[in-house]
N, CA, C and O atoms as a CHARMM CRD file, in Angstrom:
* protein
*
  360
    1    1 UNK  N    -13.27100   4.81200  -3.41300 PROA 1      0.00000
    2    1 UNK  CA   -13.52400   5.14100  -2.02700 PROA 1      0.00000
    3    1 UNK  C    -12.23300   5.09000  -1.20600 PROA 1      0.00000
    4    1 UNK  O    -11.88900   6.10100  -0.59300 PROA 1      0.00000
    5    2 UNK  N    -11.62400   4.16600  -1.16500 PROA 2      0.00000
    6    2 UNK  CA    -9.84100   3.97500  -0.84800 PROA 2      0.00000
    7    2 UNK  C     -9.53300   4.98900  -0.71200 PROA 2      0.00000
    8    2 UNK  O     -9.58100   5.85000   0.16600 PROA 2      0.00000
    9    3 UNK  N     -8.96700   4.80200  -2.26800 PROA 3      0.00000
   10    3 UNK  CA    -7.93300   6.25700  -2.67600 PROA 3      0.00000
   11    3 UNK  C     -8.46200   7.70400  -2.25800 PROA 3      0.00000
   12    3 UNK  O     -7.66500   8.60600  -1.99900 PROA 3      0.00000
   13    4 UNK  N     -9.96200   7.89800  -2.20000 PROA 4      0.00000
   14    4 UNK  CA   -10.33400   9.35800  -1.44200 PROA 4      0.00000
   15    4 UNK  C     -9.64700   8.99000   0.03300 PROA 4      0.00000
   16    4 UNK  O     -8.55600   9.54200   0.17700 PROA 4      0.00000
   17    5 UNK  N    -10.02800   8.25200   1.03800 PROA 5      0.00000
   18    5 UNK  CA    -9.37800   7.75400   1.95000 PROA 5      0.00000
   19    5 UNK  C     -7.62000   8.12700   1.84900 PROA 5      0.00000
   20    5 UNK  O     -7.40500   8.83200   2.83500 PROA 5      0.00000
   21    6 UNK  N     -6.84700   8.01800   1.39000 PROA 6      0.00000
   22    6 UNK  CA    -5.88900   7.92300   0.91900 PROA 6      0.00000
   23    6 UNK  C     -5.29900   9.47400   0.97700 PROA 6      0.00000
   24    6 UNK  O     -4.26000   9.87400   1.50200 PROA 6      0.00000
   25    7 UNK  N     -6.09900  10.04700   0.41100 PROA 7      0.00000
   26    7 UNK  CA    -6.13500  10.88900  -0.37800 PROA 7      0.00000
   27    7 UNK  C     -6.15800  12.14600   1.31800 PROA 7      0.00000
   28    7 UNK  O     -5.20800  12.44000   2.04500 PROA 7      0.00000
   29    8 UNK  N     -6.99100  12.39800   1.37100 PROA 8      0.00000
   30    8 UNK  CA    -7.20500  13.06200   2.77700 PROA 8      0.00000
   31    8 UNK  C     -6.02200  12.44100   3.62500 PROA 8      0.00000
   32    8 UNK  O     -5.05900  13.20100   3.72700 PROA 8      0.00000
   33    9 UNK  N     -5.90900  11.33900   4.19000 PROA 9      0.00000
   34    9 UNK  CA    -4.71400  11.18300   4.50700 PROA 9      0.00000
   35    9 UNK  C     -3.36000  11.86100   4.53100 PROA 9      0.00000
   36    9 UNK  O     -2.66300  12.25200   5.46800 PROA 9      0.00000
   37   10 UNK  N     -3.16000  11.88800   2.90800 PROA 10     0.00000
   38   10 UNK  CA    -2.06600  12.33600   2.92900 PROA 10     0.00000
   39   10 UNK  C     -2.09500  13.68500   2.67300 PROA 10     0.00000
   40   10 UNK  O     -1.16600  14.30300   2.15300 PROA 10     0.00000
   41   11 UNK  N     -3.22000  14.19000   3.05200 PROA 11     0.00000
   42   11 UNK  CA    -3.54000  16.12900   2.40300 PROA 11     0.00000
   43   11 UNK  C     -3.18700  16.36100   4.31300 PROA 11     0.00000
   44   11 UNK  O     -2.67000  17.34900   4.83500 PROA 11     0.00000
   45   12 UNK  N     -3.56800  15.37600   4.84600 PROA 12     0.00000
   46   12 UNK  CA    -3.37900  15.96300   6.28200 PROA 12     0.00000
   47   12 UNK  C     -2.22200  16.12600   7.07700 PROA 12     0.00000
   48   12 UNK  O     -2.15900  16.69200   8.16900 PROA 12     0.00000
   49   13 UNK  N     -1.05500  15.43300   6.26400 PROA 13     0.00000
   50   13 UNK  CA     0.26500  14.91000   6.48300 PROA 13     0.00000
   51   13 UNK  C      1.08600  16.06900   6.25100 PROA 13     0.00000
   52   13 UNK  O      0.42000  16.79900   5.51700 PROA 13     0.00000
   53   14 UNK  N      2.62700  16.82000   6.60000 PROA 14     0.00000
   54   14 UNK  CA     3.15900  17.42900   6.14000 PROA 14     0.00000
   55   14 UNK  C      3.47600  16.68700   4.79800 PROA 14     0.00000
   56   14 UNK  O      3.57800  15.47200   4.62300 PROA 14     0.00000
   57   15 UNK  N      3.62900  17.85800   3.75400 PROA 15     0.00000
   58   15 UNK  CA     4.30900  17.26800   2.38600 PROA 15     0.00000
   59   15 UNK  C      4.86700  16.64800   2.02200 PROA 15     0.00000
   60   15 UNK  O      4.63400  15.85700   1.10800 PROA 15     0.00000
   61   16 UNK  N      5.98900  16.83100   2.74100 PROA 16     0.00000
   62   16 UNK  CA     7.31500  15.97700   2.68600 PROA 16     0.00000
   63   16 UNK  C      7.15300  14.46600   3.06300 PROA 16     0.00000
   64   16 UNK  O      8.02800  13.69500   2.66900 PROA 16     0.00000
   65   17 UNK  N      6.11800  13.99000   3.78500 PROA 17     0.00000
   66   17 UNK  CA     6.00400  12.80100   4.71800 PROA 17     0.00000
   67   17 UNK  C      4.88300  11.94400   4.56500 PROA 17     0.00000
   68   17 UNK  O      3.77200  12.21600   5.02000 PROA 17     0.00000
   69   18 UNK  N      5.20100  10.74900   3.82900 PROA 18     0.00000
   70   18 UNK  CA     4.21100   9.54000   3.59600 PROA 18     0.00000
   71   18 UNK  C      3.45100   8.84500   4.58100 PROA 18     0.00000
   72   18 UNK  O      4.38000   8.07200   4.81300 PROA 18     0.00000
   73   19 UNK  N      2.76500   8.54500   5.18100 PROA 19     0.00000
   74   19 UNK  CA     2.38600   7.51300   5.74900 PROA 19     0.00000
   75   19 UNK  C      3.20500   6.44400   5.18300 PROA 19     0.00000
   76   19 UNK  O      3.68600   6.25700   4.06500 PROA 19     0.00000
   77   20 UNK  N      3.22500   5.68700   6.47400 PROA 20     0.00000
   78   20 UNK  CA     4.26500   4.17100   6.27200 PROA 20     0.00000
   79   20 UNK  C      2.67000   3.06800   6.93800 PROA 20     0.00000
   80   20 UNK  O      2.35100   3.03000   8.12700 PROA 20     0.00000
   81   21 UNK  N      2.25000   2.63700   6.30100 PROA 21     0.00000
   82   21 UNK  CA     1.91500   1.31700   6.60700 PROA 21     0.00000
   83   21 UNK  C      2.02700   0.12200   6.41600 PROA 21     0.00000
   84   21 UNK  O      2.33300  -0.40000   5.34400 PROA 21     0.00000
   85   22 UNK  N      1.74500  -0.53500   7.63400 PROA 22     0.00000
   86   22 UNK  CA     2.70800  -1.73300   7.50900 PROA 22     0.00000
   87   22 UNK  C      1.71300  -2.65900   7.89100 PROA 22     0.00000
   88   22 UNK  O      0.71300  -2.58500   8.60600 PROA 22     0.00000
   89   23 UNK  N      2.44300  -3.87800   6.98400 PROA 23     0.00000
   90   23 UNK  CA     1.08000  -5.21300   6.73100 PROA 23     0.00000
   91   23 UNK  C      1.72800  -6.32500   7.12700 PROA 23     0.00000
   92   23 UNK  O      2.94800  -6.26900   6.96900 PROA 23     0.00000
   93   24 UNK  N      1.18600  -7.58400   7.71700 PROA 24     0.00000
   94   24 UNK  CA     2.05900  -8.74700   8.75900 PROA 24     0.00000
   95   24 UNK  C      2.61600  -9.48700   7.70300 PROA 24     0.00000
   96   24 UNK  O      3.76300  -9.93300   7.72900 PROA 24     0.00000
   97   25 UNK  N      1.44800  -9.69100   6.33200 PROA 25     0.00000
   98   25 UNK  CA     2.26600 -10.98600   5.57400 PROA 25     0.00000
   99   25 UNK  C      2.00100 -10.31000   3.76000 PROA 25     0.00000
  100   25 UNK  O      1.30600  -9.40100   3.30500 PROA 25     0.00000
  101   26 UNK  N      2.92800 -11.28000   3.16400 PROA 26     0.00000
  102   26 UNK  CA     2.95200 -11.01800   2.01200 PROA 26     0.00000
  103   26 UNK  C      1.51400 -10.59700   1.23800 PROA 26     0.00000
  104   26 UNK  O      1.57700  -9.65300   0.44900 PROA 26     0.00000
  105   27 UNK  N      0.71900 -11.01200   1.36400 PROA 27     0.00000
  106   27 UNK  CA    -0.43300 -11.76200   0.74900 PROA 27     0.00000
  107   27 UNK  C     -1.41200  -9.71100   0.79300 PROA 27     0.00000
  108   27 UNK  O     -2.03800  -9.21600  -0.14400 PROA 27     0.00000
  109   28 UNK  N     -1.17900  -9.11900   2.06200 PROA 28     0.00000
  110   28 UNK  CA    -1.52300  -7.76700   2.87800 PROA 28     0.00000
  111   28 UNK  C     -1.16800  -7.09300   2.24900 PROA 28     0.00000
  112   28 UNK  O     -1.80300  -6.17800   1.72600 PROA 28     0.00000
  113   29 UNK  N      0.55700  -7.49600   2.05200 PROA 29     0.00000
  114   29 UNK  CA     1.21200  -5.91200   0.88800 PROA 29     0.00000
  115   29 UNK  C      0.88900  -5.99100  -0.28800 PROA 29     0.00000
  116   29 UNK  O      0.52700  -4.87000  -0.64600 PROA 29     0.00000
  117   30 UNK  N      0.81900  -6.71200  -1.10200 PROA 30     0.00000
  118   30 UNK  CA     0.44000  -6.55700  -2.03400 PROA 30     0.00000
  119   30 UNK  C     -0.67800  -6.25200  -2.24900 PROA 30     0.00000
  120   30 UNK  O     -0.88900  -5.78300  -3.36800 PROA 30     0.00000
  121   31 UNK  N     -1.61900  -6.35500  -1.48400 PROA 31     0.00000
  122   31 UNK  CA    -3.38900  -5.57200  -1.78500 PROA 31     0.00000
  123   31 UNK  C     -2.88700  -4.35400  -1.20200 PROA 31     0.00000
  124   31 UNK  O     -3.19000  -3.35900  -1.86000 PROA 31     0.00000
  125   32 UNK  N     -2.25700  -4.15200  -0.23600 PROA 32     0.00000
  126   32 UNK  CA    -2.33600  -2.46600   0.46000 PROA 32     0.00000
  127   32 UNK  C     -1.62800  -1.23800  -0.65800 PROA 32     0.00000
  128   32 UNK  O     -2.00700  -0.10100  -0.93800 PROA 32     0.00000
  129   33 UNK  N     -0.64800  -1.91300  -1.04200 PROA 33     0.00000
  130   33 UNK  CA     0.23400  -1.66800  -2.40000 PROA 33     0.00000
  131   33 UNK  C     -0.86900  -0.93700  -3.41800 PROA 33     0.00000
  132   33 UNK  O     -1.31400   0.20300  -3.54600 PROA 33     0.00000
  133   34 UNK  N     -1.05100  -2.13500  -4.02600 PROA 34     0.00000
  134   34 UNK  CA    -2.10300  -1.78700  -5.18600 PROA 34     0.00000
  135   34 UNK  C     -3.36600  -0.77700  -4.89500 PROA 34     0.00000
  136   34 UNK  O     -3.90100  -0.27500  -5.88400 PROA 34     0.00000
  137   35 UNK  N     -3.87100  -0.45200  -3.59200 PROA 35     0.00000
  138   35 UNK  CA    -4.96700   0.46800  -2.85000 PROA 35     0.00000
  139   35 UNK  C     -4.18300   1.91100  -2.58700 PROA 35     0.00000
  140   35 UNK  O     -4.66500   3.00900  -2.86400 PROA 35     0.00000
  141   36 UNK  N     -3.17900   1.73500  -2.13400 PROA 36     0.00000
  142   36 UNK  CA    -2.39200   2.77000  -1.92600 PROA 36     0.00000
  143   36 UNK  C     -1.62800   3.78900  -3.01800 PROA 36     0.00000
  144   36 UNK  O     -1.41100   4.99200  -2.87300 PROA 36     0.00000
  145   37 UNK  N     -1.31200   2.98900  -4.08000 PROA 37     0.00000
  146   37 UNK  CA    -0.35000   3.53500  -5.07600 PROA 37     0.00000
  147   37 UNK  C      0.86400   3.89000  -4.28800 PROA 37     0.00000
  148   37 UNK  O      1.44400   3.15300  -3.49100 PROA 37     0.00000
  149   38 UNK  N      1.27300   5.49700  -4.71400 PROA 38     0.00000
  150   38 UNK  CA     2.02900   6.34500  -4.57600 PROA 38     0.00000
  151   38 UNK  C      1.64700   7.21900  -3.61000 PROA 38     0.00000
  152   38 UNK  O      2.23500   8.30000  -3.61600 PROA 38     0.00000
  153   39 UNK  N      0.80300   7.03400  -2.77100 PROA 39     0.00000
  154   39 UNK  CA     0.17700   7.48800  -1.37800 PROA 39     0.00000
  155   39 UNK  C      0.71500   7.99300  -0.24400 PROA 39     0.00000
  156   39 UNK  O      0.78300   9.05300   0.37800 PROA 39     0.00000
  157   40 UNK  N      1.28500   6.19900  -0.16200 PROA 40     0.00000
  158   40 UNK  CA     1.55500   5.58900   1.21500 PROA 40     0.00000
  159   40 UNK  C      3.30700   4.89100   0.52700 PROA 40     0.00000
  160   40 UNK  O      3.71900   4.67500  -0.61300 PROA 40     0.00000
  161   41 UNK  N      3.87500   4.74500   1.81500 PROA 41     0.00000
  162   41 UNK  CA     5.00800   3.58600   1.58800 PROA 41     0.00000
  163   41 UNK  C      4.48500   2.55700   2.39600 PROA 41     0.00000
  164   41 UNK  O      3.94900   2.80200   3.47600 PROA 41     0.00000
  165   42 UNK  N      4.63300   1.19600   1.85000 PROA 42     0.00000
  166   42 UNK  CA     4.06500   0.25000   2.55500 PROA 42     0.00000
  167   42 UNK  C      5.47200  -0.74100   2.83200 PROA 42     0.00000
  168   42 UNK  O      6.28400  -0.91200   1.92300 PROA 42     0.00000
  169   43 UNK  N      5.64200  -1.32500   4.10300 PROA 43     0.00000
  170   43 UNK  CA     6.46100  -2.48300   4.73000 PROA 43     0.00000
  171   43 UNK  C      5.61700  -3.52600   4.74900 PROA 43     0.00000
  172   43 UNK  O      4.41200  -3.60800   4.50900 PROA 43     0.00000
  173   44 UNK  N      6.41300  -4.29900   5.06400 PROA 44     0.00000
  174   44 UNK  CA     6.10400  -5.81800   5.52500 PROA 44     0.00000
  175   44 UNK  C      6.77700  -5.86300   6.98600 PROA 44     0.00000
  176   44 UNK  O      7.83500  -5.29600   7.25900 PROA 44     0.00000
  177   45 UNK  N      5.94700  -6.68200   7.95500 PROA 45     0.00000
  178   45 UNK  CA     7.02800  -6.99300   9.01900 PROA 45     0.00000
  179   45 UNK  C      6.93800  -8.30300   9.28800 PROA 45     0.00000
  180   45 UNK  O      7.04400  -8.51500  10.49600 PROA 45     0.00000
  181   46 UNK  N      6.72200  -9.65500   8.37300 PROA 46     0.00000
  182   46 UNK  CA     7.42700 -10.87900   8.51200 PROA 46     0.00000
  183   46 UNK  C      8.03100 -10.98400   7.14900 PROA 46     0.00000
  184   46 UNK  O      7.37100 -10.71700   6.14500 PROA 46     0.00000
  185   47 UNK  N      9.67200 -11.49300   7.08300 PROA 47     0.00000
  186   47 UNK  CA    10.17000 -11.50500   5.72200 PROA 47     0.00000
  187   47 UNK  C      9.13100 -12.49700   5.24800 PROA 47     0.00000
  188   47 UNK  O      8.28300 -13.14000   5.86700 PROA 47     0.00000
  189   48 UNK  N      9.52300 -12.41300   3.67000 PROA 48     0.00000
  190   48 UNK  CA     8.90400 -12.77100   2.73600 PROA 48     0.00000
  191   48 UNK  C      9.04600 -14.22100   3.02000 PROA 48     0.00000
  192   48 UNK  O      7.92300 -14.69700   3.19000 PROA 48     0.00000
  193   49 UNK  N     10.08000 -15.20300   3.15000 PROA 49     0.00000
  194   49 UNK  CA    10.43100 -16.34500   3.07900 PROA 49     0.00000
  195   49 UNK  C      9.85500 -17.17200   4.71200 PROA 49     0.00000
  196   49 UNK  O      9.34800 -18.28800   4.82200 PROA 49     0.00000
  197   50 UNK  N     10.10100 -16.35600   5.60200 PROA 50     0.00000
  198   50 UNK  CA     9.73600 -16.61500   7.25900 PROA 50     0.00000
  199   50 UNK  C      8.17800 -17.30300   7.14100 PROA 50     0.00000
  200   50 UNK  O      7.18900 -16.98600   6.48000 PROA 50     0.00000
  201   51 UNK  N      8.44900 -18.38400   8.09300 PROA 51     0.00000
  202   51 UNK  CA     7.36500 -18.97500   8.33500 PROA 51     0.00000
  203   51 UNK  C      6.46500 -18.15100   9.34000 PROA 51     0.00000
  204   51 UNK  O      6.95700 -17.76900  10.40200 PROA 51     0.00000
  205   52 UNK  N      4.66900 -17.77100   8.89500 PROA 52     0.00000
  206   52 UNK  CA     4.28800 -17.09400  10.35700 PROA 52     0.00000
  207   52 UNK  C      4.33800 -17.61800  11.49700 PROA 52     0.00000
  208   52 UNK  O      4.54900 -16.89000  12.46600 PROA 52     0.00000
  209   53 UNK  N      4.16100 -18.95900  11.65400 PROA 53     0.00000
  210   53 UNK  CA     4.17100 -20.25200  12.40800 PROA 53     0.00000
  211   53 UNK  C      5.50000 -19.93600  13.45700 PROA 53     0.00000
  212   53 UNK  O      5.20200 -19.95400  14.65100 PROA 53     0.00000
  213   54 UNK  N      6.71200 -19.69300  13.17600 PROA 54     0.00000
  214   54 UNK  CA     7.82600 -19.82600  14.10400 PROA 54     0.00000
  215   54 UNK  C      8.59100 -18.59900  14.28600 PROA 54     0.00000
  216   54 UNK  O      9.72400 -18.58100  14.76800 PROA 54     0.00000
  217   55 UNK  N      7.82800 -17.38500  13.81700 PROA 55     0.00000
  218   55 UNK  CA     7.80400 -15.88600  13.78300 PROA 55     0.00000
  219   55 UNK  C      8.18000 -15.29600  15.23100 PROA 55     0.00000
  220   55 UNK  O      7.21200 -15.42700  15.98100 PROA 55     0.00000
  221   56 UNK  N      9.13600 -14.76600  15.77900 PROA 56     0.00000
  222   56 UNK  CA     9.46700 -14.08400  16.95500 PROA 56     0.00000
  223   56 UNK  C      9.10000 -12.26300  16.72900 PROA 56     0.00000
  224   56 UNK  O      9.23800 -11.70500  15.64000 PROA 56     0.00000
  225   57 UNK  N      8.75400 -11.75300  17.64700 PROA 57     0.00000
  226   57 UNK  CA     8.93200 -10.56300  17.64200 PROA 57     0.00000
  227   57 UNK  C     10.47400 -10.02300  17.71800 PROA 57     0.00000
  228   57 UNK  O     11.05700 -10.93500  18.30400 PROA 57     0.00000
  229   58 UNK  N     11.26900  -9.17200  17.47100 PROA 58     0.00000
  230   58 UNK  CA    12.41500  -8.24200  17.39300 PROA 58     0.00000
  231   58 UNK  C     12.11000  -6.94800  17.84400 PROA 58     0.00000
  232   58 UNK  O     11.09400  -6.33500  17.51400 PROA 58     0.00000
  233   59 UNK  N     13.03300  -6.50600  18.63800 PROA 59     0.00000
  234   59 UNK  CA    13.36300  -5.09200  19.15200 PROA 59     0.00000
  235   59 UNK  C     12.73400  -4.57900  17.35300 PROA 59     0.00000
  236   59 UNK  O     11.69500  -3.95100  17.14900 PROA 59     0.00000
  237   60 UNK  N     13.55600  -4.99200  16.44600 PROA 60     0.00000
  238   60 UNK  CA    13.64200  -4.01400  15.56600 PROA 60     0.00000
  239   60 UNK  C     12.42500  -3.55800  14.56600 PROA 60     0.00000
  240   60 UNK  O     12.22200  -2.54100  13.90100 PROA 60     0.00000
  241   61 UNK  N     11.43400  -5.26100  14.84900 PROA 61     0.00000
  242   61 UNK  CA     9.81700  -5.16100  14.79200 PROA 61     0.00000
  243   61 UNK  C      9.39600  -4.38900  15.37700 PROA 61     0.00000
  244   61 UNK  O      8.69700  -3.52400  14.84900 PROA 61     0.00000
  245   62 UNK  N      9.65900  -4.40000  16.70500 PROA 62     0.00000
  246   62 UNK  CA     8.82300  -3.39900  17.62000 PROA 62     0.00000
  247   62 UNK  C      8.48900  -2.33100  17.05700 PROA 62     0.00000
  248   62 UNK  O      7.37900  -2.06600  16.59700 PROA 62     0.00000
  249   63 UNK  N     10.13400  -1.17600  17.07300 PROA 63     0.00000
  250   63 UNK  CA    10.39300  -0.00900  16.27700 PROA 63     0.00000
  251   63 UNK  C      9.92600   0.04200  14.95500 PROA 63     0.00000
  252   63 UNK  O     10.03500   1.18500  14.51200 PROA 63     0.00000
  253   64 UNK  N      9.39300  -0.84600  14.06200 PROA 64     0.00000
  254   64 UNK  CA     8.88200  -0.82200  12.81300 PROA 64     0.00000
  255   64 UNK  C      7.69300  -0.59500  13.20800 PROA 64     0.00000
  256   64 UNK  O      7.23200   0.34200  12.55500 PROA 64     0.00000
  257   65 UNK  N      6.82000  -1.07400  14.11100 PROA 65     0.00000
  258   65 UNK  CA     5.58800  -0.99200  14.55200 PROA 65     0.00000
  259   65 UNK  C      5.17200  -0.06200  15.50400 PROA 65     0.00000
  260   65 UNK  O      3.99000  -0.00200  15.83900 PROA 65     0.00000
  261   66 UNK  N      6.33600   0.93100  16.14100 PROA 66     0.00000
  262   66 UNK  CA     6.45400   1.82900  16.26700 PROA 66     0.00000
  263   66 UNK  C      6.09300   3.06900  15.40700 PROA 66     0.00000
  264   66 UNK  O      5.18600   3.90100  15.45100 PROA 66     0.00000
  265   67 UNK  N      7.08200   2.87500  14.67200 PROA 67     0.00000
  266   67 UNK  CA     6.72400   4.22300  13.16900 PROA 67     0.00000
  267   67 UNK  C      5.74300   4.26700  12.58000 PROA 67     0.00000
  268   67 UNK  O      5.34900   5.23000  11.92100 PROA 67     0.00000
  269   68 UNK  N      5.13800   3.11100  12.74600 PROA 68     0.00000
  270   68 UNK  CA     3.56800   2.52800  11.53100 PROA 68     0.00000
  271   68 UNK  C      2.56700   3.71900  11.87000 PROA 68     0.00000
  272   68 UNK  O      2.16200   4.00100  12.99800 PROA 68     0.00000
  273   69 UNK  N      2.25700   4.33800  10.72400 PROA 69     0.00000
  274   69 UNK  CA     1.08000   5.07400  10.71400 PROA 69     0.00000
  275   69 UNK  C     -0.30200   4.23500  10.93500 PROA 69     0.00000
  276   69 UNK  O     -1.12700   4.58500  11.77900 PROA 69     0.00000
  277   70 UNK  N     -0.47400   3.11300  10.11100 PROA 70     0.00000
  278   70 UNK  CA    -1.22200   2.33100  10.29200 PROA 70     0.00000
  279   70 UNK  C     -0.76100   1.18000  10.03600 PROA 70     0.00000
  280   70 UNK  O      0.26400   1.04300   9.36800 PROA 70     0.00000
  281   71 UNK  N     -1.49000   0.09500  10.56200 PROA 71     0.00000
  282   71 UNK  CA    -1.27300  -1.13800  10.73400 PROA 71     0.00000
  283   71 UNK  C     -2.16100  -2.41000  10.53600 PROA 71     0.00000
  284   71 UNK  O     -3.04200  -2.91300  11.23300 PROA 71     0.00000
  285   72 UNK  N     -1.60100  -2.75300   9.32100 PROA 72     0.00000
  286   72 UNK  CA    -3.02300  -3.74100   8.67100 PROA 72     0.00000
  287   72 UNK  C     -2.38800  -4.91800   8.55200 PROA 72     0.00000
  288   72 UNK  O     -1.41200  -5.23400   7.87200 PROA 72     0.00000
  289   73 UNK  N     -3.59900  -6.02300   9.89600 PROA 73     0.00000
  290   73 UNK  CA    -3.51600  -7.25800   9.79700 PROA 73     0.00000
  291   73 UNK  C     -4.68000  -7.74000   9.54900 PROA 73     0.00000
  292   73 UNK  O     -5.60500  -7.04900   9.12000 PROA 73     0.00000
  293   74 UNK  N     -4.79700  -9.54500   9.90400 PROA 74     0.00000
  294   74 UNK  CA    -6.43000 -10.09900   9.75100 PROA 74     0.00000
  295   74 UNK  C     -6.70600 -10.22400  10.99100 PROA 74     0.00000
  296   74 UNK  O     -7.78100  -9.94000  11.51900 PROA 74     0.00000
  297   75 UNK  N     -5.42000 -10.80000  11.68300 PROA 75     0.00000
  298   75 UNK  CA    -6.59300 -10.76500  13.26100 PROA 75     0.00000
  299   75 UNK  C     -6.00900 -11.96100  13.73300 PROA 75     0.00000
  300   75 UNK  O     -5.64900 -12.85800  12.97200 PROA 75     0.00000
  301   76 UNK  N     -5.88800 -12.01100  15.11700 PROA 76     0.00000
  302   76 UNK  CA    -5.29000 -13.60600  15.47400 PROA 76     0.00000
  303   76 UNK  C     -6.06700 -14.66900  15.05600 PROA 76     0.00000
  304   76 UNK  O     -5.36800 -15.68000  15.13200 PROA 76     0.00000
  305   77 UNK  N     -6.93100 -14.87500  14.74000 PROA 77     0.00000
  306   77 UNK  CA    -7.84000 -16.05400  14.31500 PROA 77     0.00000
  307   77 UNK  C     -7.22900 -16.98500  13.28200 PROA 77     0.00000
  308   77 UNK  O     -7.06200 -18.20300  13.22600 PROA 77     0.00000
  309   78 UNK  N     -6.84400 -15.51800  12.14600 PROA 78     0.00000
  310   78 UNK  CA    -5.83600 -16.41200  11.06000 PROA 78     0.00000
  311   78 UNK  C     -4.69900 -16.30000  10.73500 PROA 78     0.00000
  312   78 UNK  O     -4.11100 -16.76800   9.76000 PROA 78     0.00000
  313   79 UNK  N     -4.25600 -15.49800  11.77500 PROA 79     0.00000
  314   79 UNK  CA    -2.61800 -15.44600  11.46600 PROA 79     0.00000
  315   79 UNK  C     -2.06500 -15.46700  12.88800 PROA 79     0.00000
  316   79 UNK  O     -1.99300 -14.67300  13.82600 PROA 79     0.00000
  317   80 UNK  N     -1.75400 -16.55900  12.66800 PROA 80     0.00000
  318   80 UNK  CA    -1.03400 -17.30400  14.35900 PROA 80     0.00000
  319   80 UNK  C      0.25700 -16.48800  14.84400 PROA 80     0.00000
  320   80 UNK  O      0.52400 -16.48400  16.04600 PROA 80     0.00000
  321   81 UNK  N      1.07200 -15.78600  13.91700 PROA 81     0.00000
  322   81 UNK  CA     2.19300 -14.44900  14.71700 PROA 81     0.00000
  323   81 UNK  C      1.01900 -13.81600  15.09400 PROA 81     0.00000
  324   81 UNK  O      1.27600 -14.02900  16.27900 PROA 81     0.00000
  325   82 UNK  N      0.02900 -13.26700  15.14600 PROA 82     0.00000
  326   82 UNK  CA    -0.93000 -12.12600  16.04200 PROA 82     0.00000
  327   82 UNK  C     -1.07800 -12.72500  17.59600 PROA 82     0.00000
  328   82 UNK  O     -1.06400 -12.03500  18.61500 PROA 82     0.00000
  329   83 UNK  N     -1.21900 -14.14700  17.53300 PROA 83     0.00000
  330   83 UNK  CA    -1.60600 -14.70200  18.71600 PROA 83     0.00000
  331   83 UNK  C     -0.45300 -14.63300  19.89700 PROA 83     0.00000
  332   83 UNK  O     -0.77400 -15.01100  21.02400 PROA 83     0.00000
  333   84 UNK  N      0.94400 -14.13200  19.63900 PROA 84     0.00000
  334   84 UNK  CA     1.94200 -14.05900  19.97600 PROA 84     0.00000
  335   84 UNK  C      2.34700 -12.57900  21.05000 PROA 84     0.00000
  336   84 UNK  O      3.35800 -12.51100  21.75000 PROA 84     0.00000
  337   85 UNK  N      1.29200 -11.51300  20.93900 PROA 85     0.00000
  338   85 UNK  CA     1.48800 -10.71900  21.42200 PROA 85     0.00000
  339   85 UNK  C      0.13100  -9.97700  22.07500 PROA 85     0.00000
  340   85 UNK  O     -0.90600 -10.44600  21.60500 PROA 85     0.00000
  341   86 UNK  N     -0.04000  -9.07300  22.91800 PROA 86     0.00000
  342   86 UNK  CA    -1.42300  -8.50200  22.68200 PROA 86     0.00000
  343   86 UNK  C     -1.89200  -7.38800  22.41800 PROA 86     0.00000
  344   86 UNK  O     -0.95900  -6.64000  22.12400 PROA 86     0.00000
  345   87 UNK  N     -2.95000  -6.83000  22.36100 PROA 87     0.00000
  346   87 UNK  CA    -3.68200  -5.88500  21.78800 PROA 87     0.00000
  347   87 UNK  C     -2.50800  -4.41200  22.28300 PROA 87     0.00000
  348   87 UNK  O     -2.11200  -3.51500  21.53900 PROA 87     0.00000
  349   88 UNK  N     -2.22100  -4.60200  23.65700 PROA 88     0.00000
  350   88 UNK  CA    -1.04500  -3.21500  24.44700 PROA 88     0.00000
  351   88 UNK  C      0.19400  -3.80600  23.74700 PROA 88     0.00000
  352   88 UNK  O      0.85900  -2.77500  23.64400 PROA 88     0.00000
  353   89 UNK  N      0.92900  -4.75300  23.20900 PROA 89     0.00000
  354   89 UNK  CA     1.73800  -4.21900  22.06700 PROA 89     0.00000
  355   89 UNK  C      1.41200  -4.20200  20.84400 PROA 89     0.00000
  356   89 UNK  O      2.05700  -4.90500  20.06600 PROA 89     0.00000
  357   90 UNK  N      0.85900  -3.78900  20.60100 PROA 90     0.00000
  358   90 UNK  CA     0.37700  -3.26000  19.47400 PROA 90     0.00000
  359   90 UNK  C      0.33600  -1.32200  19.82900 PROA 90     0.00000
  360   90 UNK  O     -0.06800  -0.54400  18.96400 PROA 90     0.00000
């Protein structure tokens, strides 16, 4: 069901051009990864090592979250960088 998802997606896209989605924590890319294949390009936007806990936003986050075709988190409830910004930046 995904990958049809996926799939249309990227039939709707010029050729040349992936969807970029981007996931808050490690734990995200690697399931979006494995759902996606060769689809999508998938980011991360907290490094791998960064605590979410003491996580700042960056100009250069922003612009990453900018480009994001889509954008897959859990939700401020359980990931305390969400609680940091609101729904209008996003």
């Amino acid at each position: 069901m995904f990958r049809l998802a996926w799939l249309l997606i990227a039939l709707a896209l010029p050729a040349a051009a992936k969807p970029v989605v981007l996931t808050t924590i490690k734990p995200l890319t690697l399931i979006v990864a494995a759902v996606a294949g060769d689809l999508a390009e998938v980011r991360q936007l907290l490094p791998a090592g960064d605590s979410p806990h003491h996580w700042v936003l960056t100009m250069s986050d922003r612009r990453l979250l900018d480009s994001a075709t889509l954008l897959v988190w859990i939700g401020p409830d359980l990931e305390a960088a969400g609680r940091r910004f609101s729904r209008r930046d996003l």
